[in-house]
N, CA, C and O atoms as a GROMACS GRO file, in nm:
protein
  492
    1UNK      N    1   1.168   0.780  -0.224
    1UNK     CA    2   1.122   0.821  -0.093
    1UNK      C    3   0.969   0.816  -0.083
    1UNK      O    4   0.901   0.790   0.016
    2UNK      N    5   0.936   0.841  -0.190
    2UNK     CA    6   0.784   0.838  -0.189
    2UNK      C    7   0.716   0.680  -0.171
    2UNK      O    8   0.610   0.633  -0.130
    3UNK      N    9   0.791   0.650  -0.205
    3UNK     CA   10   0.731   0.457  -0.210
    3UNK      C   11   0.763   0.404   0.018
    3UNK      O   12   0.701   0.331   0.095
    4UNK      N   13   0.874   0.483   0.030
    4UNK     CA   14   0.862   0.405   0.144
    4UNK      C   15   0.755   0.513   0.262
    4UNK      O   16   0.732   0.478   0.378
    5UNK      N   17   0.708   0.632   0.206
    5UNK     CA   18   0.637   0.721   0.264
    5UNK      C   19   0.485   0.620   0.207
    5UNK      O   20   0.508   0.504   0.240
    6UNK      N   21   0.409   0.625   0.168
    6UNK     CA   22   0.308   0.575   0.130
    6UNK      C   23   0.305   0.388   0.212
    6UNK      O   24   0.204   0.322   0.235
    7UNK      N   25   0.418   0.356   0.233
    7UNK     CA   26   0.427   0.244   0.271
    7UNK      C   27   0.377   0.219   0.407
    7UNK      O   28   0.288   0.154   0.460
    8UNK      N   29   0.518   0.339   0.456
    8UNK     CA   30   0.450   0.389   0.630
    8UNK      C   31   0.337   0.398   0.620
    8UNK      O   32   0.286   0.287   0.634
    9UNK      N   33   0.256   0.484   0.599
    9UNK     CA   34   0.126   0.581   0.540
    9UNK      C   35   0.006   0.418   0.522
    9UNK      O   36  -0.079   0.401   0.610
   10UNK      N   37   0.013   0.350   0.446
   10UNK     CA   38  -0.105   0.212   0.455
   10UNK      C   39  -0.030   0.127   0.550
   10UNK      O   40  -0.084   0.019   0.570
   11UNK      N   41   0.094   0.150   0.621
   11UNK     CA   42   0.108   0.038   0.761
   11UNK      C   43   0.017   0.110   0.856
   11UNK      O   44  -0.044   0.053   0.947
   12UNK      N   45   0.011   0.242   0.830
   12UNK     CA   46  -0.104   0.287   0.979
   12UNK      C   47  -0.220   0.320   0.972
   12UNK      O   48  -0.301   0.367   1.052
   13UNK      N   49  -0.224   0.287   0.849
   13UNK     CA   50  -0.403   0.289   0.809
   13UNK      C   51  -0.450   0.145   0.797
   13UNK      O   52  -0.567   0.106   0.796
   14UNK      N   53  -0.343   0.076   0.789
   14UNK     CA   54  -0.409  -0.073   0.796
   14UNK      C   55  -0.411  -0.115   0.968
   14UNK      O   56  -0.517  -0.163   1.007
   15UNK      N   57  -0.343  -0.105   1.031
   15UNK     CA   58  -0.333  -0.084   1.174
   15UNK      C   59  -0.492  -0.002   1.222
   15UNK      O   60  -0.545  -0.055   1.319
   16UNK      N   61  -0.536   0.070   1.185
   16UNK     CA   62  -0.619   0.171   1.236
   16UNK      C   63  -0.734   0.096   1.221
   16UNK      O   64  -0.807   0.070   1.317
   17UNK      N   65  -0.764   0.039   1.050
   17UNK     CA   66  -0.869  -0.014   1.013
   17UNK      C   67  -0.883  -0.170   1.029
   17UNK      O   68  -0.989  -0.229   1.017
   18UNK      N   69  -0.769  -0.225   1.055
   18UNK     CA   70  -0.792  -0.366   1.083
   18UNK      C   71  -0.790  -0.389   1.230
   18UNK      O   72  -0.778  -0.511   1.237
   19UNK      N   73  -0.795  -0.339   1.358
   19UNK     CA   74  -0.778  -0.316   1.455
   19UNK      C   75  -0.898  -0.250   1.544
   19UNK      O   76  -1.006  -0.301   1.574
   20UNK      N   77  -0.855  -0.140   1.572
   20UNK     CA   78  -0.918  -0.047   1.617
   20UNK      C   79  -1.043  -0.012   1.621
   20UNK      O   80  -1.118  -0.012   1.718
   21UNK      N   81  -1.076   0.035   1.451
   21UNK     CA   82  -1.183   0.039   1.392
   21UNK      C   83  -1.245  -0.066   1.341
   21UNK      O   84  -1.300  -0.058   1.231
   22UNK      N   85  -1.246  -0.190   1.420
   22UNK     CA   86  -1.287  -0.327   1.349
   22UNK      C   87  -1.338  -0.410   1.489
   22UNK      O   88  -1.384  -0.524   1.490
   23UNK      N   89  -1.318  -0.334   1.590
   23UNK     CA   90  -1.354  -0.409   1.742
   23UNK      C   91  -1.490  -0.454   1.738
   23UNK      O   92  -1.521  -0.560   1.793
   24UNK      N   93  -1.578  -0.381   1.675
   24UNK     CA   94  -1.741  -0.434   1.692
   24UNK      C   95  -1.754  -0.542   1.639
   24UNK      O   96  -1.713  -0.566   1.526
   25UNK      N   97  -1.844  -0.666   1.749
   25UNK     CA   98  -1.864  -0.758   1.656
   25UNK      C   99  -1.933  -0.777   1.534
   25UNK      O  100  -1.925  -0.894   1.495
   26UNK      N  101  -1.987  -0.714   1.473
   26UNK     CA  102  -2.093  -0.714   1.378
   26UNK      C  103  -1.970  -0.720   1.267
   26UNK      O  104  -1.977  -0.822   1.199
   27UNK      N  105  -1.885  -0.653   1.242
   27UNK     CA  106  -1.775  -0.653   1.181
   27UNK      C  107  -1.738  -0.766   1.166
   27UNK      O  108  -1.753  -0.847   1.074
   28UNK      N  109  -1.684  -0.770   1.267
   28UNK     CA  110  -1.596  -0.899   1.253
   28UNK      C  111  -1.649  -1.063   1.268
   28UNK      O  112  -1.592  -1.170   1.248
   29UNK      N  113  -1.759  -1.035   1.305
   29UNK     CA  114  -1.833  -1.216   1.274
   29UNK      C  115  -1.910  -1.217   1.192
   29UNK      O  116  -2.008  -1.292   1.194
   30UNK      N  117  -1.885  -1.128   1.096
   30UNK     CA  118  -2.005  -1.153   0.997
   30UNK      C  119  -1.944  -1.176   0.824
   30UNK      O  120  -1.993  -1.196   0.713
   31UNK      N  121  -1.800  -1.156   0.892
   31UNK     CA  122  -1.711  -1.118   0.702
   31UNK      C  123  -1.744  -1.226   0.662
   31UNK      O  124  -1.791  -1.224   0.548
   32UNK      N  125  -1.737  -1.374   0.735
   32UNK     CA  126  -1.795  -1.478   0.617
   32UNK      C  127  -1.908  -1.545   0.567
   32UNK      O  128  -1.937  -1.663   0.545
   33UNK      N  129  -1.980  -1.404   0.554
   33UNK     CA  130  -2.140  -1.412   0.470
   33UNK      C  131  -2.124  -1.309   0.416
   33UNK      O  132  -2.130  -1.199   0.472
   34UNK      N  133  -2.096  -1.333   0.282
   34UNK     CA  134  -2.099  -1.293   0.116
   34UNK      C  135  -2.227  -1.180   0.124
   34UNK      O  136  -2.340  -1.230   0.130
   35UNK      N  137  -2.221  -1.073   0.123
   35UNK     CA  138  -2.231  -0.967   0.087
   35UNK      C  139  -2.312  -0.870   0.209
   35UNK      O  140  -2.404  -0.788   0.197
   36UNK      N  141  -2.245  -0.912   0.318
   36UNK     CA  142  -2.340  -0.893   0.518
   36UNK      C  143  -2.273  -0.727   0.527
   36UNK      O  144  -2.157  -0.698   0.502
   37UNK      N  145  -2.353  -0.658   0.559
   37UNK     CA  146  -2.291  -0.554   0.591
   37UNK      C  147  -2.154  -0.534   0.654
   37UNK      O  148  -2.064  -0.465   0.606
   38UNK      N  149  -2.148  -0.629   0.815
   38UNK     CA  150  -2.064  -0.617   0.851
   38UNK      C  151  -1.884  -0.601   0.775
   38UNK      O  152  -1.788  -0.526   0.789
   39UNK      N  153  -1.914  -0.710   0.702
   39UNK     CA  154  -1.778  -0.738   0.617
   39UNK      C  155  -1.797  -0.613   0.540
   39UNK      O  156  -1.687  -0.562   0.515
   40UNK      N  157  -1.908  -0.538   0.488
   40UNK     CA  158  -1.905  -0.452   0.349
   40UNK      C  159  -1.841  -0.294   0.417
   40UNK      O  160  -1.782  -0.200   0.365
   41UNK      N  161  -1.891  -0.324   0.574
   41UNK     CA  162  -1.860  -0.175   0.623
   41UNK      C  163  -1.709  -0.202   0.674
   41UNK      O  164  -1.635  -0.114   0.629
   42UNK      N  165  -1.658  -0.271   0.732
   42UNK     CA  166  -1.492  -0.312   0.729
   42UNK      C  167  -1.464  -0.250   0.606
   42UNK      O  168  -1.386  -0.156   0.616
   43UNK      N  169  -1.505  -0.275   0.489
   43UNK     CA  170  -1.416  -0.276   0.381
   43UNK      C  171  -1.404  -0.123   0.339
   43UNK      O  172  -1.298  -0.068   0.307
   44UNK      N  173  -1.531  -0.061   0.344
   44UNK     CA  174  -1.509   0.066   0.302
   44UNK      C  175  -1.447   0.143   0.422
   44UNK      O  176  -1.389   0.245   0.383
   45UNK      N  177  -1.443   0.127   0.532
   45UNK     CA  178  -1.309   0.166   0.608
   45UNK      C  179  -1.189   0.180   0.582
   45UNK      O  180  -1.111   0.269   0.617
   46UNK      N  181  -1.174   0.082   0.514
   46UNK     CA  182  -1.016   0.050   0.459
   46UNK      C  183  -1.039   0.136   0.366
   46UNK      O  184  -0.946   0.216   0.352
   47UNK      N  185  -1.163   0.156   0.269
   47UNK     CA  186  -1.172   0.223   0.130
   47UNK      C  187  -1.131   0.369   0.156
   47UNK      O  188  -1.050   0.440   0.097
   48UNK      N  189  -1.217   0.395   0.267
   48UNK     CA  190  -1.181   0.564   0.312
   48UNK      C  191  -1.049   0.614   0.340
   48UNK      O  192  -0.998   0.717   0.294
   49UNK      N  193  -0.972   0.490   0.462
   49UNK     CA  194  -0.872   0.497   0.472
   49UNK      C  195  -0.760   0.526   0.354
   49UNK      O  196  -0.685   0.622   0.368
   50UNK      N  197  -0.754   0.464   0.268
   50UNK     CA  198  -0.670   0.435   0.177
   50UNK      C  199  -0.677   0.572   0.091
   50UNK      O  200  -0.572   0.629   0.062
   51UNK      N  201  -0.806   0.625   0.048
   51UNK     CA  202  -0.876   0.718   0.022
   51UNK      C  203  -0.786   0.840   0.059
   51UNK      O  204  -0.734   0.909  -0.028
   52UNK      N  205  -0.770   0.860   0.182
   52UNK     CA  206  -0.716   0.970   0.316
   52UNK      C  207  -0.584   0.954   0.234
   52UNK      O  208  -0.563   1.027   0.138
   53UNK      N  209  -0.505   0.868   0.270
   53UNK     CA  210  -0.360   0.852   0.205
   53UNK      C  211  -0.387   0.882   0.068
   53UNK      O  212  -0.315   0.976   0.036
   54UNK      N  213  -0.434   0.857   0.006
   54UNK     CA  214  -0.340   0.853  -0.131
   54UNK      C  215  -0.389   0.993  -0.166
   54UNK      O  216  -0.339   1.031  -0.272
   55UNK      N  217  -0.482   1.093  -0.102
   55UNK     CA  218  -0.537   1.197  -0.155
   55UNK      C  219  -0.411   1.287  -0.136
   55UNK      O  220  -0.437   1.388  -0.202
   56UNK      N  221  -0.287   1.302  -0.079
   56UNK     CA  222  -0.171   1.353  -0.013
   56UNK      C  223  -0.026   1.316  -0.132
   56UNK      O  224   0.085   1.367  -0.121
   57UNK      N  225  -0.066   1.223  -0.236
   57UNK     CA  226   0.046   1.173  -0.294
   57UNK      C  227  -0.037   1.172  -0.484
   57UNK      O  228   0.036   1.171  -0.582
   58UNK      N  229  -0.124   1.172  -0.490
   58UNK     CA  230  -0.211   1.198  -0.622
   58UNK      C  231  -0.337   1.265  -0.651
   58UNK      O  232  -0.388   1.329  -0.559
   59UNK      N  233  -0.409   1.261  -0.789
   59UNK     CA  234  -0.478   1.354  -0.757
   59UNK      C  235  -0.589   1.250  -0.718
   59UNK      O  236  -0.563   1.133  -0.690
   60UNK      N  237  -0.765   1.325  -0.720
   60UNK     CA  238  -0.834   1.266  -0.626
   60UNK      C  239  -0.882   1.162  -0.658
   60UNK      O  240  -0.909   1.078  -0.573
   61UNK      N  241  -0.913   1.136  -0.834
   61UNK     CA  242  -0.938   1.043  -0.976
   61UNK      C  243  -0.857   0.913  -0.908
   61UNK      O  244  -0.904   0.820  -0.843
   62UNK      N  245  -0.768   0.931  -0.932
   62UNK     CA  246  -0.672   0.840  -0.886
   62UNK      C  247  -0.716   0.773  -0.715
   62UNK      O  248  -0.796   0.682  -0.690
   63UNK      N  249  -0.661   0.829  -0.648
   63UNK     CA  250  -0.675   0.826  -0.528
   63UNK      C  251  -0.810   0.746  -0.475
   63UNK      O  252  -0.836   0.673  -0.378
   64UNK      N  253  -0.877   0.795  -0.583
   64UNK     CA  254  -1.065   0.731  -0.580
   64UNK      C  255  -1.086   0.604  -0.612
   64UNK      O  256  -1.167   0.530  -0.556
   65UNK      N  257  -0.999   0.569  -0.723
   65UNK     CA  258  -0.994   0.467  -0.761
   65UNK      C  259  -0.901   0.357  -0.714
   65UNK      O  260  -0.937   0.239  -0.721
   66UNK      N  261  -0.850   0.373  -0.694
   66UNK     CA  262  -0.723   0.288  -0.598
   66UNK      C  263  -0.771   0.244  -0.487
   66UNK      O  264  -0.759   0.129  -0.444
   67UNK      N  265  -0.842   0.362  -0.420
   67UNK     CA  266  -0.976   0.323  -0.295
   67UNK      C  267  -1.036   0.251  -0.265
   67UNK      O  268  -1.039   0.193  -0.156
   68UNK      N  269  -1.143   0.230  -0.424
   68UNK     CA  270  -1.265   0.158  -0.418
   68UNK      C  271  -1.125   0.006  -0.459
   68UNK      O  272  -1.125  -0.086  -0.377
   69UNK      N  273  -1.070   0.002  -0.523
   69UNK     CA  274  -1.040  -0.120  -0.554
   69UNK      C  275  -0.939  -0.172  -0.436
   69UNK      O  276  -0.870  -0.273  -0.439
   70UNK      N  277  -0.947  -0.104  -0.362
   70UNK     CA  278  -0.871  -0.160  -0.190
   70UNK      C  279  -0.959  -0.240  -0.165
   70UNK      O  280  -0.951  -0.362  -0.167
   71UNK      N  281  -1.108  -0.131  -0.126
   71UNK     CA  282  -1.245  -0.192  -0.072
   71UNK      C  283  -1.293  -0.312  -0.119
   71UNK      O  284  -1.381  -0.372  -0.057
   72UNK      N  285  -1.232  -0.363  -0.247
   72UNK     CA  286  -1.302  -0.472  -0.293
   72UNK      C  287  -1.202  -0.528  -0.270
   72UNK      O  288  -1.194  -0.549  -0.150
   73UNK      N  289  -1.092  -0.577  -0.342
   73UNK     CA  290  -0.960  -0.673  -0.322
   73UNK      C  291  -0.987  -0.732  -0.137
   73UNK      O  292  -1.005  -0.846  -0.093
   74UNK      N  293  -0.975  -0.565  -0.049
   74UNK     CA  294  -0.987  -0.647   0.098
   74UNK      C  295  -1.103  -0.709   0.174
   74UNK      O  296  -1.118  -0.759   0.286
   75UNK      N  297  -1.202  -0.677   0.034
   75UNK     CA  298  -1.338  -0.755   0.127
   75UNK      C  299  -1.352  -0.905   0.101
   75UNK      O  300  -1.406  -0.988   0.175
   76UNK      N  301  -1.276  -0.930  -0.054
   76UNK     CA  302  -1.307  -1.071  -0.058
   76UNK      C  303  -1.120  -1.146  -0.002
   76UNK      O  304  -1.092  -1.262  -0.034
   77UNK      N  305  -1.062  -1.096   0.044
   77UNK     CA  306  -0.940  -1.139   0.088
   77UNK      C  307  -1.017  -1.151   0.257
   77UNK      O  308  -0.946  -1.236   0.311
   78UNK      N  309  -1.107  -1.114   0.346
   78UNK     CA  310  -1.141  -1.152   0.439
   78UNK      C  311  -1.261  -1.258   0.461
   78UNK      O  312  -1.285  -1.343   0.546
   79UNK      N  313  -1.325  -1.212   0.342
   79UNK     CA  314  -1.398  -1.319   0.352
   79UNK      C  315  -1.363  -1.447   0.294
   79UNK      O  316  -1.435  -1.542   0.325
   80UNK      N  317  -1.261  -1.467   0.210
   80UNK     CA  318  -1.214  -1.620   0.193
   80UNK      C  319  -1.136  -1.667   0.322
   80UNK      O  320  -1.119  -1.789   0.331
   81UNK      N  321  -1.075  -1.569   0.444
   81UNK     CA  322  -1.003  -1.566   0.540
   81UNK      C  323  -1.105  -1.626   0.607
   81UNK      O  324  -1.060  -1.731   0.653
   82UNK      N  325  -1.249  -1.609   0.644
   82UNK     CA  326  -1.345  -1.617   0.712
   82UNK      C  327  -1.382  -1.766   0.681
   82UNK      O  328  -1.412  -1.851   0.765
   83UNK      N  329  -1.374  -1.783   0.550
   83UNK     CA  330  -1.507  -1.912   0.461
   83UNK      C  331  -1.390  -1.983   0.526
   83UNK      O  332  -1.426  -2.042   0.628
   84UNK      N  333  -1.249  -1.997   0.494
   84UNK     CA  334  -1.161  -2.102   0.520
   84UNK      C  335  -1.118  -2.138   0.700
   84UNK      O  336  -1.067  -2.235   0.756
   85UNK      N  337  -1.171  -2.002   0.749
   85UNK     CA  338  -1.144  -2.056   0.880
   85UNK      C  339  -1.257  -2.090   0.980
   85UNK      O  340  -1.246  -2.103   1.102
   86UNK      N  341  -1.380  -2.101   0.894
   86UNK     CA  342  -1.511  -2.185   0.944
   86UNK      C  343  -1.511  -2.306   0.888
   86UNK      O  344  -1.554  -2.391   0.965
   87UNK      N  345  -1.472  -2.359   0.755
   87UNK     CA  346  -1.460  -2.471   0.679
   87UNK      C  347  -1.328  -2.587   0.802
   87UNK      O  348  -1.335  -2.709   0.820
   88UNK      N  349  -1.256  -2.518   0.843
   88UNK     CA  350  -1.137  -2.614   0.910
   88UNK      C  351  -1.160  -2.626   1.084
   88UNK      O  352  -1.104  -2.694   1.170
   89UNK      N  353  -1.312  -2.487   1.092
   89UNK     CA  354  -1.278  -2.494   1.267
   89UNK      C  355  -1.146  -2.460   1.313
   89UNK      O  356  -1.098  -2.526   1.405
   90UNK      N  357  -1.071  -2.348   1.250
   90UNK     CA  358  -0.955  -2.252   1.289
   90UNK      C  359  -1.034  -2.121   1.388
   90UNK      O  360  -1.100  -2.021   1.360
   91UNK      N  361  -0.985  -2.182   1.516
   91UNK     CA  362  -0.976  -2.068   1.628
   91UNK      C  363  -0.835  -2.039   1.670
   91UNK      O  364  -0.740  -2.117   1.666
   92UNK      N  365  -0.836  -1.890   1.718
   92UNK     CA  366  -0.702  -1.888   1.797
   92UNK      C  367  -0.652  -1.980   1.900
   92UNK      O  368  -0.531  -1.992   1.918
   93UNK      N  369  -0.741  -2.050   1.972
   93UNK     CA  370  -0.682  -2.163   2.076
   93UNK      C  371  -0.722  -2.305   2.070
   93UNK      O  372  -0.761  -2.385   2.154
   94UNK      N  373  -0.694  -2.311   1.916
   94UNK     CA  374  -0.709  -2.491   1.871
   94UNK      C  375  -0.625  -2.489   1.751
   94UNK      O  376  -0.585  -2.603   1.726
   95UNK      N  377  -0.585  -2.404   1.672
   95UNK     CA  378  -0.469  -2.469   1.601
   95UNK      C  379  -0.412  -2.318   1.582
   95UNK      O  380  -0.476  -2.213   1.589
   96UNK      N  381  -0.230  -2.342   1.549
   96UNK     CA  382  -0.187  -2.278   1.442
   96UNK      C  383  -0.186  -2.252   1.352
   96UNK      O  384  -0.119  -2.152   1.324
   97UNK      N  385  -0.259  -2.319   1.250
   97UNK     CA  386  -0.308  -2.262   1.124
   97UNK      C  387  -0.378  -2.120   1.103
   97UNK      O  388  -0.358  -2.037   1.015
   98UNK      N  389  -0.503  -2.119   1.257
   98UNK     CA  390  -0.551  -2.044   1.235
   98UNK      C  391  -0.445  -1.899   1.220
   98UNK      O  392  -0.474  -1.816   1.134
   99UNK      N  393  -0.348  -1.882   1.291
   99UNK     CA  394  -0.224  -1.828   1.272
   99UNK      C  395  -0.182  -1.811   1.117
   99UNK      O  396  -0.180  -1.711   1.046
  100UNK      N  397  -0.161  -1.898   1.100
  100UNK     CA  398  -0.080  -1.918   0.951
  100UNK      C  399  -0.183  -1.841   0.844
  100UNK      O  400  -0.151  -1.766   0.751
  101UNK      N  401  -0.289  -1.874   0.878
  101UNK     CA  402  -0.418  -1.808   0.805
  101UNK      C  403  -0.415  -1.662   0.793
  101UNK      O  404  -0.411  -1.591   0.692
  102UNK      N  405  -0.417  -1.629   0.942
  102UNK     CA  406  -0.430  -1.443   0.941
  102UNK      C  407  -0.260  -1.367   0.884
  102UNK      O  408  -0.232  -1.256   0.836
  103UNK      N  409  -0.186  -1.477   0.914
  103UNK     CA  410  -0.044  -1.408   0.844
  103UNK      C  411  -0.084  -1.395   0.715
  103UNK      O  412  -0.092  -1.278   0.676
  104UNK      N  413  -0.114  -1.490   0.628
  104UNK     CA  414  -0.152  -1.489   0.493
  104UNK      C  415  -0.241  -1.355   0.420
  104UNK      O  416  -0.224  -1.288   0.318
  105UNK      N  417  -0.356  -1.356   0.542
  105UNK     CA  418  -0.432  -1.252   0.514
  105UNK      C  419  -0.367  -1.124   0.488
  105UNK      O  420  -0.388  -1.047   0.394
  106UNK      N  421  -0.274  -1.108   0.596
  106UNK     CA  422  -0.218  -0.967   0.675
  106UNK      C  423  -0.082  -0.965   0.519
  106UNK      O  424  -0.005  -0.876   0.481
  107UNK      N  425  -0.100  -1.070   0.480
  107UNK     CA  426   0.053  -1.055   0.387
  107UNK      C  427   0.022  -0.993   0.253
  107UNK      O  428   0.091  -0.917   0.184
  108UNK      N  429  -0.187  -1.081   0.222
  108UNK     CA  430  -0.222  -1.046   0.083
  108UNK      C  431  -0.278  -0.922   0.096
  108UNK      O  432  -0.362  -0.883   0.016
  109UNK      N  433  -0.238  -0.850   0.196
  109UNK     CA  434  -0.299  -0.696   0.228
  109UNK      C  435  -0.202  -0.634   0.225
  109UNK      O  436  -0.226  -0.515   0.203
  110UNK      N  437  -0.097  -0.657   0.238
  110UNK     CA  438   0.050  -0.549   0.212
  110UNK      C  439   0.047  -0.576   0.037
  110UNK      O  440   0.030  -0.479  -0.037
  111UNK      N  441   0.064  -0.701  -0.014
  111UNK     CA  442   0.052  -0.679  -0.158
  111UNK      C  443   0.007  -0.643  -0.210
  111UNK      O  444   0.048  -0.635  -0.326
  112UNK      N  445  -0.148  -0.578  -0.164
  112UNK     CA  446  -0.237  -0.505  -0.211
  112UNK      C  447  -0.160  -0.359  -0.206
  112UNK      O  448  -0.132  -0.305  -0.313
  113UNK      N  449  -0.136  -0.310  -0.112
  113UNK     CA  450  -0.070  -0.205  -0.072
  113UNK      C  451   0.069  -0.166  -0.199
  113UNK      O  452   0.088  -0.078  -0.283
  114UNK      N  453   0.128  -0.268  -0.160
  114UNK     CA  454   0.240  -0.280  -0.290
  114UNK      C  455   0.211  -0.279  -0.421
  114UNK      O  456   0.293  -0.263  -0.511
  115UNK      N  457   0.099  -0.296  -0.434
  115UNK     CA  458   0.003  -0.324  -0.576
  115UNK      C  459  -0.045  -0.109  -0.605
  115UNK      O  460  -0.013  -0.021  -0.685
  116UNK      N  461  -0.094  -0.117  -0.536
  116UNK     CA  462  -0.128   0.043  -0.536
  116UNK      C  463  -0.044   0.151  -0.563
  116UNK      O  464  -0.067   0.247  -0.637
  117UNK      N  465   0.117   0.113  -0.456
  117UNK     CA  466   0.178   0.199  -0.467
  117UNK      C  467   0.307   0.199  -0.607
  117UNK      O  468   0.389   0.288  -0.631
  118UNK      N  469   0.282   0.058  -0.688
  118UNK     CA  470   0.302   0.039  -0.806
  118UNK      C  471   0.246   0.145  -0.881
  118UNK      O  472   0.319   0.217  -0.949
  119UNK      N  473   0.099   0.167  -0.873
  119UNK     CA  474   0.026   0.233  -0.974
  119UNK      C  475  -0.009   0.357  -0.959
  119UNK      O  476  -0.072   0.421  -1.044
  120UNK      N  477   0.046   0.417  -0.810
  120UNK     CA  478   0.088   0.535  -0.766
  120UNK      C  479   0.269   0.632  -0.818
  120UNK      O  480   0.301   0.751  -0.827
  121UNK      N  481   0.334   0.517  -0.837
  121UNK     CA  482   0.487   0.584  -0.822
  121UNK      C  483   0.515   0.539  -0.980
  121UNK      O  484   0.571   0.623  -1.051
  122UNK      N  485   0.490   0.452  -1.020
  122UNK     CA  486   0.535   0.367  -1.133
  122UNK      C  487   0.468   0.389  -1.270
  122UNK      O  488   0.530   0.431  -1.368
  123UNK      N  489   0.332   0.357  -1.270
  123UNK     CA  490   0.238   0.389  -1.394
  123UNK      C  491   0.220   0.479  -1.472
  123UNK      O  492   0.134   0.468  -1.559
   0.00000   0.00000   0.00000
């Protein structure tokens, strides 16, 4: 029960932080330049986020660490999202790829998730 609670739990923190809290452009046109604030402050969003959850299911050691290594795993999972969809000229209204691209993204971010809650329930 705990695995599909934590699951819910980073579907709405990834929702919150990839969304919501990601509307400014500075954020979001900047993830593909290697080490730009914009992309660095996205990430520790997610870091905090993730942070919030797992402080509810372990202790804080844990929880801390699982965090920071969200923050990193999802900063360079957007910015290769970024490098590859300036390298091909992928916009939303010139190809499907660019599609195929953000599924990919959105997919290697649940495995991240799945990756965590491995080392939350399992380890």
């Amino acid at each position: 029960m705990i695995t599909l609670a934590l699951m819910f739990w980073f579907s709405v923190k990834h929702f919150l932080c990839d969304f919501p809290l990601q509307a400014h452009p500075y954020m979001y046109t900047n993830k593909g330049i290697y080490g730009h604030g914009g992309g660095i402050s996205h990430s520790w969003i997610h870091c905090l986020g993730t942070f919030l959850v797992l402080v509810w299911f372990t202790d804080v050691d844990t929880a801390a660490q699982c965090a920071v290594a969200d923050g990193v795993i999802h900063y360079h999972i957007d910015y290769l999202k970024m490098k590859i969809g300036v390298w091909y000229n992928l916009n939303p209204n010139n190809s499907e790829w660019y599609w195929i691209l953000l599924g990919i993204d959105q997919f290697l971010h649940t495995l991240t998730y799945l990756g965590i809650v491995y080392v939350i329930v399992w380890w």
